[in-house]
C-alpha positions in Angstrom: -23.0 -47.1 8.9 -21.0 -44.0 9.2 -21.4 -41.3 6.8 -18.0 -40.2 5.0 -16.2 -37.2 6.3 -17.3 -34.0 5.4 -16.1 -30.6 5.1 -14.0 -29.2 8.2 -13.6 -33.0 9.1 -10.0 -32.9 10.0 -10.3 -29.6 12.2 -11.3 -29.0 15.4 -14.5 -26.2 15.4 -13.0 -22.4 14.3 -12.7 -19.9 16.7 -14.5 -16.3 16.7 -12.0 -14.6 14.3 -12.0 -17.7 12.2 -15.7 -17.6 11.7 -15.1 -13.8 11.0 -12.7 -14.9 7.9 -14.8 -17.3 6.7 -18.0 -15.0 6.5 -16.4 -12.3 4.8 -15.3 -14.3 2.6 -19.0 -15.6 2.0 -20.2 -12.4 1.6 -17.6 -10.0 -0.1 -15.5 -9.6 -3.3 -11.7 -9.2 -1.6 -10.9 -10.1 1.5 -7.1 -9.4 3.4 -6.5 -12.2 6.6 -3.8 -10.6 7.7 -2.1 -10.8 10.8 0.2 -13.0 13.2 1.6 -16.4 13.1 -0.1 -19.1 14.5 -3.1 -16.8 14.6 -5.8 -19.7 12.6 -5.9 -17.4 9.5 -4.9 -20.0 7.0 -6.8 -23.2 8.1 -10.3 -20.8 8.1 -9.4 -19.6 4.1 -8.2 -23.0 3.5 -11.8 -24.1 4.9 -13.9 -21.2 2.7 -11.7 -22.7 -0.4 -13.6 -26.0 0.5 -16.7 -24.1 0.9 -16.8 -22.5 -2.1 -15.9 -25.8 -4.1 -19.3 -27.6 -2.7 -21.3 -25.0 -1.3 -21.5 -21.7 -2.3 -19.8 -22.1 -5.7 -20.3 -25.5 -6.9 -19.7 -26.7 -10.8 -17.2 -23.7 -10.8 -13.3 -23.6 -11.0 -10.5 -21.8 -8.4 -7.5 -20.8 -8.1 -4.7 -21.4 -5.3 -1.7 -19.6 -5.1 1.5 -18.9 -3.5 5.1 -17.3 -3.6 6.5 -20.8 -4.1 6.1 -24.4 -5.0 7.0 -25.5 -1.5 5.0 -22.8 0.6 2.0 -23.8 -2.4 2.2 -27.4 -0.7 3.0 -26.6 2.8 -0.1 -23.7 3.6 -2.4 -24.4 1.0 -2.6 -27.8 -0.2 -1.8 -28.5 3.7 -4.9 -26.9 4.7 -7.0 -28.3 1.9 -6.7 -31.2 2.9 -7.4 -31.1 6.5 -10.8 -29.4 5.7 -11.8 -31.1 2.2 -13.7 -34.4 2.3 -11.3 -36.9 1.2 -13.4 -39.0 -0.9 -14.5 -35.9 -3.3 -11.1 -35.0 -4.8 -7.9 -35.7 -6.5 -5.0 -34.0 -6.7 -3.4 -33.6 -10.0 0.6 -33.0 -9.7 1.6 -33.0 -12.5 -1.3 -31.8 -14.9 -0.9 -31.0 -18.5 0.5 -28.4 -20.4 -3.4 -27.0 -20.8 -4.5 -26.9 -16.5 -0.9 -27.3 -15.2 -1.1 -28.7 -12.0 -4.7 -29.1 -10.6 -7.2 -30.5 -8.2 -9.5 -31.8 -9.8 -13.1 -31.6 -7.2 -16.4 -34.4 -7.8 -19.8 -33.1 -7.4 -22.2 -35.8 -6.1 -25.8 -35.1 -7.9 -28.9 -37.5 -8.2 -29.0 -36.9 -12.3 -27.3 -36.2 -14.9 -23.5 -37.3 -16.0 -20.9 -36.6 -13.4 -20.3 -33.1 -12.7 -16.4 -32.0 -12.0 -14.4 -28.5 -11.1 -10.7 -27.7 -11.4 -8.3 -25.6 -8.6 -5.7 -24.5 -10.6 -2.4 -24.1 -8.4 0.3 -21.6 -9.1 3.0 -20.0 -7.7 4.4 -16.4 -7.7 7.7 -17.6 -9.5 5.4 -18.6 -12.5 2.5 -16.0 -12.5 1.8 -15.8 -16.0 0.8 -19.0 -15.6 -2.2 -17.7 -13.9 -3.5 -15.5 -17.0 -5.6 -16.7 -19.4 -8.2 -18.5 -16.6 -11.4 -18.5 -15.6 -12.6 -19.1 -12.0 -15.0 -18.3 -9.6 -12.6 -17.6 -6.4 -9.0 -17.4 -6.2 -7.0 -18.3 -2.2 -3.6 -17.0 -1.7 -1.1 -17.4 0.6 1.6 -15.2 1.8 0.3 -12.8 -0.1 2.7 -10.3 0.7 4.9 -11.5 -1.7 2.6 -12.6 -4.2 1.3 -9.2 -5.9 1.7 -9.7 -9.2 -0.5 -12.8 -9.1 -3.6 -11.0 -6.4 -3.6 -8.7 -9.3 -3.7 -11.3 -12.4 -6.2 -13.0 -9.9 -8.2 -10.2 -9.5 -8.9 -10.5 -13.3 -9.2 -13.7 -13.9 -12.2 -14.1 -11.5 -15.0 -13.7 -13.6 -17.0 -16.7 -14.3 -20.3 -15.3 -14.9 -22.0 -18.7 -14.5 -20.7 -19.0 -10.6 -23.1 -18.0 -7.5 -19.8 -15.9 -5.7 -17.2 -14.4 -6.8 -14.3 -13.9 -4.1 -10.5 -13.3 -3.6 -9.1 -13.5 -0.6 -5.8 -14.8 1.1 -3.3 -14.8 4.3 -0.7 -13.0 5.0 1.8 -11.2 7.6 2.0 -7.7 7.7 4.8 -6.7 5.9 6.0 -3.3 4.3 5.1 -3.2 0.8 2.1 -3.4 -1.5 -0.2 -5.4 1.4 1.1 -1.8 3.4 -0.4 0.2 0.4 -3.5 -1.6 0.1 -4.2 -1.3 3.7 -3.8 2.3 3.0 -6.7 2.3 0.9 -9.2 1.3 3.6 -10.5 4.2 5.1 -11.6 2.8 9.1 -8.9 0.1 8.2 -11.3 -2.8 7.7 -14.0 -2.0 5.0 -13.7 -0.4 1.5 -16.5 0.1 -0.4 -14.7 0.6 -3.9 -14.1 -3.2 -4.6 -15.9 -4.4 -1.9 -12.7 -5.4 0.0 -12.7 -6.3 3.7 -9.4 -6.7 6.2 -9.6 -8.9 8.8 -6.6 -7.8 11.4 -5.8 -11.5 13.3 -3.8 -11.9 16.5 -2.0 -14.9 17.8 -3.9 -14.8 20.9 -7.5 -15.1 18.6 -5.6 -18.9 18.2 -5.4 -19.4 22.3 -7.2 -22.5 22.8 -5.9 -24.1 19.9 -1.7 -23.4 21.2 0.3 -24.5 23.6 -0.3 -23.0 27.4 3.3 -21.2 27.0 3.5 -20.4 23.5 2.0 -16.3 23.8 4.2 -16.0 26.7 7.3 -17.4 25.6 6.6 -15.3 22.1 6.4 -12.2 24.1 9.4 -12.9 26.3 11.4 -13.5 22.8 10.0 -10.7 20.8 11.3 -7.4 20.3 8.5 -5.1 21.2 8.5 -4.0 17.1 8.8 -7.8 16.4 5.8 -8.6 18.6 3.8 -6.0 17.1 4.3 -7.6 13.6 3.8 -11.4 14.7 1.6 -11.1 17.2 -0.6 -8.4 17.2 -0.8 -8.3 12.9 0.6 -4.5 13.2 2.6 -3.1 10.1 6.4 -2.2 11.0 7.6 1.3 10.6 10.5 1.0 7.8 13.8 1.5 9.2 16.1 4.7 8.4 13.3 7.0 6.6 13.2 10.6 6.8 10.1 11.2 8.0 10.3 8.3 11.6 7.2 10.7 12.8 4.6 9.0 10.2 2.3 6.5 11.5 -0.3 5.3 9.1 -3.0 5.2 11.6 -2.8 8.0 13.2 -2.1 10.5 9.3 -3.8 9.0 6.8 -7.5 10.3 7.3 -10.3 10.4 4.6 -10.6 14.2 3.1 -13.3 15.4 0.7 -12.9 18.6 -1.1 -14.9 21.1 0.8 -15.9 24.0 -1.9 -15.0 27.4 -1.1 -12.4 27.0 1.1 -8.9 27.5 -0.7 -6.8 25.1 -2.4 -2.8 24.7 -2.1 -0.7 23.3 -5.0 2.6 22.1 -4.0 4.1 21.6 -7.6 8.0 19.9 -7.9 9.5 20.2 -11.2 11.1 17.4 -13.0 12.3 16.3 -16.1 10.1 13.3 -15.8 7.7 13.3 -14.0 5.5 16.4 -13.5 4.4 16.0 -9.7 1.6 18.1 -7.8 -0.4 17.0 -4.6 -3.6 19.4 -3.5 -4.2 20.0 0.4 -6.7 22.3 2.0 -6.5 23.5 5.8 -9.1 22.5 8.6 -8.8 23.6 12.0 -4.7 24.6 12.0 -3.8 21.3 10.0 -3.0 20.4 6.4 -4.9 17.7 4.4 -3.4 16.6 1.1 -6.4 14.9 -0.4 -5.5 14.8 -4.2 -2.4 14.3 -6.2 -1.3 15.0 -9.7 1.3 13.0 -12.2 2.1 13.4 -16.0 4.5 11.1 -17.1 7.1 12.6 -20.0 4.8 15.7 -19.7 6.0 19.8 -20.0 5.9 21.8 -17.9 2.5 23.4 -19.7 1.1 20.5 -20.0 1.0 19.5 -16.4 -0.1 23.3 -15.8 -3.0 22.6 -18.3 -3.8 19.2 -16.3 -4.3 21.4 -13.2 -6.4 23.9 -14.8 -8.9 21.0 -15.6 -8.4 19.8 -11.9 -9.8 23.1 -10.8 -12.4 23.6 -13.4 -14.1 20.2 -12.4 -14.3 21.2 -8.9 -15.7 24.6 -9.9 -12.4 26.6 -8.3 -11.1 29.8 -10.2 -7.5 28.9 -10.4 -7.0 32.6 -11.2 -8.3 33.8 -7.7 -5.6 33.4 -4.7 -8.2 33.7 -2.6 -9.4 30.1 -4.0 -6.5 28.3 -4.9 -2.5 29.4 -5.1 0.4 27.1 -5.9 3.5 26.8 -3.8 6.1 24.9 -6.4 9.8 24.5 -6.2 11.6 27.8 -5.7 15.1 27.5 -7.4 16.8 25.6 -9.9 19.3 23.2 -9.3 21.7 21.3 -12.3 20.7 17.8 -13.0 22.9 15.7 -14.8 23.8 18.0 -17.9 20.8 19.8 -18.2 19.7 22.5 -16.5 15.8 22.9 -15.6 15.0 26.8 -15.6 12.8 27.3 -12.7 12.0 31.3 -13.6 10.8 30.1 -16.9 9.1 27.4 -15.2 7.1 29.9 -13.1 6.6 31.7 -15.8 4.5 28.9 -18.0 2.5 28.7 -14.6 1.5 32.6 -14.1 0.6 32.2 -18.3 -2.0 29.4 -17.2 -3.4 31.3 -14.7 -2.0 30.5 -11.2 -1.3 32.9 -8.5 2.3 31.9 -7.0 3.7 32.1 -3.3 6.8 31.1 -3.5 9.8 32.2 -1.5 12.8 33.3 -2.8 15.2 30.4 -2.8 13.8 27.3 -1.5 14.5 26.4 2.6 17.5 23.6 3.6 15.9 20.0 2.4 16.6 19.0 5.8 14.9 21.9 7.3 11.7 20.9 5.0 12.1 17.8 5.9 12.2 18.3 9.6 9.3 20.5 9.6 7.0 18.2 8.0 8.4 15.8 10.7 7.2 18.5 13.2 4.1 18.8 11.5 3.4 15.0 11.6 4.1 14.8 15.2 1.1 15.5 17.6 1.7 18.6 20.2 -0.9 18.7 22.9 -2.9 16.4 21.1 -2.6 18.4 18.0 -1.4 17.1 14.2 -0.7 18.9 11.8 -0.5 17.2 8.4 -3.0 14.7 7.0 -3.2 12.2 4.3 -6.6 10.9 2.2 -5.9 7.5 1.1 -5.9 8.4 -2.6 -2.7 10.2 -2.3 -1.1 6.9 -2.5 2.4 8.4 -4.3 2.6 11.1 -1.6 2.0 8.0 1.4 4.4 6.1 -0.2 6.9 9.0 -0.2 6.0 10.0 3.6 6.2 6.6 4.6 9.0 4.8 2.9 11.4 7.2 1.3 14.8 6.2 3.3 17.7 9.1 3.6 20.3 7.6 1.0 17.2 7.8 -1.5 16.8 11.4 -0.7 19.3 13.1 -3.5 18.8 10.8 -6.0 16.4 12.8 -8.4 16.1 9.6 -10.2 13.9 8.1 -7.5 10.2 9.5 -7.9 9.7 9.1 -4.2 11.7 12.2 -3.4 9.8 14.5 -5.5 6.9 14.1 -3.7 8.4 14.2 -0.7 9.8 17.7 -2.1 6.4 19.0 -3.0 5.0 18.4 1.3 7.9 20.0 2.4 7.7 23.0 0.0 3.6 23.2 1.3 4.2 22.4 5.2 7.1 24.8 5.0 5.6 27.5 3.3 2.6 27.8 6.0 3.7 26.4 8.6 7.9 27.5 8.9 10.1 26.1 11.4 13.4 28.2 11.3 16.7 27.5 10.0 18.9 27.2 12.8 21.8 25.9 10.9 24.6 28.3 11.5 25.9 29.6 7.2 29.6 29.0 7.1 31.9 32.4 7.1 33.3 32.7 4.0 36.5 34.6 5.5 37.1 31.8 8.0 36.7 29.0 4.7 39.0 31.0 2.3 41.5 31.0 5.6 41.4 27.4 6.5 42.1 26.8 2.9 45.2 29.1 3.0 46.5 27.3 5.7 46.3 23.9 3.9 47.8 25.0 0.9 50.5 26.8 2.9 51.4 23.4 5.1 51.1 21.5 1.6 53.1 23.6 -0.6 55.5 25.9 2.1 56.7 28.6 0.4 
C-alpha cells in the first residue's frame, strides 16, 4: 500500500534558484523573490508556505495574500495546492465573520486531541482585514502592489510560540515601493537590519521546466527595456524624469561618516517641509549619506535639528573648515506668501552655520543638468553618490518626472533642489543659456502693439 502524497507531490523537483528561495526563506525573517515571469518563483514560496505549515512551523497559523481575490486564487491558492498534501487540509471559502476566509491545515500526532492551524487569506483591496492577527509566516503575491498589507504583515507576524517567523513573497520588478526597498539593500541581496534577503530570478533559472522556444520567442518579442524587466528581473528606469542619468546600481553606494573630513548641508526652504541632506567628498565625488526632514517646522527649528545632527557626530557646526551649509540662494513668491530667504539665512548664521551660498541661485535646469553630469561616469569616473538611507533624496533623483518639477507642492522637488544647489555649488557647469536683450524684447513688443493698434 501506497503512502498518501506528500509535500511537493504535484511538482516536478525545484531547480537551483528555487531551492535558493526556499532556503532563505527557512532561514531568514523577510525575503523579496523577485524577478521574471515564468521564472519558478511562485510555485518554490507556494512550497515554503507548505513547509512552514508541517515542518518548520507546525501548530502555528499564516497568512496568504494578494492584490486581488482572483490573483489570491490564481498564484496562491494555485500553488498551494500543487505542493500541499491533499489529504491534510481544507479550504474554507467562505469563513466567518471572526477568520474570514481560511484554510484550515490537520496535524497528524500519535497523542493527544487533534491538533489544527488556520491560513488566513486576504487581499490588498481589503487589508485591514489583515490587522488584528497572529501568525507565524505571512506569503504574498504580486507584491508590488500589495504594500500596505507586506507592512500590516510585517506586524502581525509575531507568534511567540512558533519555531520561525518569516515574510516573504513574489513579485515583478516594478517601480515603486518594491524599487525603494531594493534600495535599502546595500550589495542588493542581503540586509542585515531586518534580516531581509532578495532573491533576483530569471526566466532562464525556469529552462528545463518551459517550452524549447519560449526564451527565444520572449526575446525576439521584447523591447530590450521590456526584456530586462520580464526576463532578467531588472527594475525599469521611469520614463520622462529629470535626472535619465541615475541608475540605482551603479549611485546608490553605502557611505559612513568619516570624522574630520568636512560636512556639506544642502538646505531648501519651504513652508512645509524643512529639507536638508548631508554629503561629504571622497576622491573628486560627492556622497549624500544623511538627510534631514521637519514636518510643519520653522525655519529655527530645523536649524536647531541640525545643530543636534552635528553635535552627535562630534562636528563644530561653527567651524567651515568642518561643516558649511549651501541652502537655497533667493526667494521666490509662493502662492500669496512670500518666504524671506535673507531672513532665512539669517536664523541660520544665529545658530551657528557658516554659509556659501552664491548670490542668486543658478537656472533650475542648469542645476539640474549638472547633477545629470555629475551622475554620469567620465573616464570611468562618477561624481555623485547615494547611501541607501537617503531614501527621500533617491526617490527624488530617481523618480521626480519634469511636469512635477515647478510644483512646490510636490516634496520630491525640494530635494531634488537641495543636490542641485550642493553639486552645483562645487562642482559648476556653466550657464550657457544666452539672457534675453531687453532692448530687442521692449522692441518686438512695440512692433506688436503697433500692428495691433496702428496709429
Amino acid at each position: 500500500m501506497s503512502s498518501p502524497p506528500g509535500i511537493g507531490w504535484n511538482i516536478d523537483e525545484l531547480s537551483p534558484k528555487q531551492k535558493e528561495i526556499v532556503a532563505s526563506i527557512k532561514y531568514h525573517r523577510r525575503v523579496f523573490a523577485i524577478g521574471g515571469r515564468r521564472s519558478g518563483k511562485s510555485t518554490a514560496c507556494g512550497y515554503a508556505a507548505a513547509k512552514l505549515t508541517w515542518r518548520w512551523a507546525p501548530g502555528s497559523d499564516g497568512l496568504m495574500f494578494a492584490p486581488t481575490e482572483a490573483q489570491l486564487k490564481d498564484l496562491n491558492l494555485d500553488k498551494w495546492q500543487q505542493v500541499a498534501p491533499p489529504h491534510l487540509y481544507e479550504l474554507k471559502a467562505d469563513g466567518d465573520k471572526d477568520t474570514g476566509p481560511h484554510i484550515l491545515c490537520y496535524h497528524p500526532q500519535q497523542k493527544g486531541p487533534p491538533l489544527t492551524s488556520k491560513i488566513y487569506l486576504r487581499t490588498e483591496k481589503a487589508a485591514k482585514r489583515g490587522e488584528g492577527l497572529t501568525v507565524a509566516w505571512a506569503y504574498g503575491e504580486e507584491i508590488q502592489d500589495c504594500p500596505l498589507l507586506w507592512s500590516i504583515a510585517q506586524d502581525r507576524v509575531s507568534d511567540k510560540d512558533a519555531e520561525h517567523l518569516t515574510v516573504f513573497g513574489a513579485g515583478i520588478p516594478e517601480n515603486g515601493w518594491l524599487e525603494e526597498e531594493y534600495g535599502t539593500f546595500p550589495d542588493g541581496y542581503y540586509r542585515e537590519k531586518g534580516d531581509a534577503v532578495w532573491v533576483r530570478c530569471q526566466t532562464a533559472d525556469n529552462v528545463i521546466y518551459l517550452p524549447d522556444s519560449y526564451l527565444a520567442d520572449q526575446e525576439a518579442n521584447l523591447t530590450e527595456e521590456e526584456h530586462n524587466e520580464k526576463s532578467l528581473g531588472l527594475f525599469r528606469k521611469a520614463h520622462g524624469t529629470i535626472h535619465p542619468e541615475f541608475d540605482r546600481s551603479t549611485h546608490i553606494r553605502p557611505w559612513t561618516f568619516v570624522p574630520g573630513r568636512k560636512v556639506w548641508i544642502g538646505k531648501d526652504f519651504n513652508i512645509n517641509p524643512q529639507t536638508a541632506g548631508m554629503a561629504q567628498e571622497h576622491e573628486g565625488s560627492l556622497r549624500f549619506f544623511d538627510e534631514s526632514m521637519l514636518r510643519e517646522a520653522s525655519v529655527g527649528a530645523h536649524a536647531q535639528a541640525l545643530v543636534e545632527w552635528c553635535e552627535r557626530r562630534e562636528i563644530d557646526h561653527t567651524d567651515p573648515q568642518q561643516c558649511q551649509m549651501i541652502p537655497d540662494a533667493t526667494g521666490k513668491k509662493r502662492g500669496a506668501e512670500t518666504f524671506d530667504l535673507s531672513s532665512a539665512h539669517k536664523i541660520l548664521k544665529s545658530y551657528g552655520f557658516s554659509l556659501n551660498v552664491p548670490p542668486e541661485n543658478p537656472r533650475r535646469t542648469n542645476r539640474d543638468d549638472t547633477v545629470n553630469w555629475a551622475l554620469k561616469a567620465k573616464n570611468g569616473k562618477t561624481r555623485l553618490y547615494f547611501d541607501p538611507r537617503c531614501k527621500n533624496i533617491i526617490r527624488s533623483i530617481s523618480g521626480i518626472k519634469l511636469q512635477e518639477r515647478d510644483d512646490p507642492k510636490n516634496e520630491l522637488t525640494h530635494w531634488a533642489d537641495l543636490v542641485g544647489y550642493v553639486v552645483h555649488r562645487l562642482y559648476p557647469v556653466r550657464d550657457t543659456t544666452p539672457t534675453p536683450d531687453p532692448i530687442q524684447i521692449s522692441r518686438k513688443t512695440a512692433r506688436r502693439f503697433s500692428k495691433r493698434y496702428p496709429m
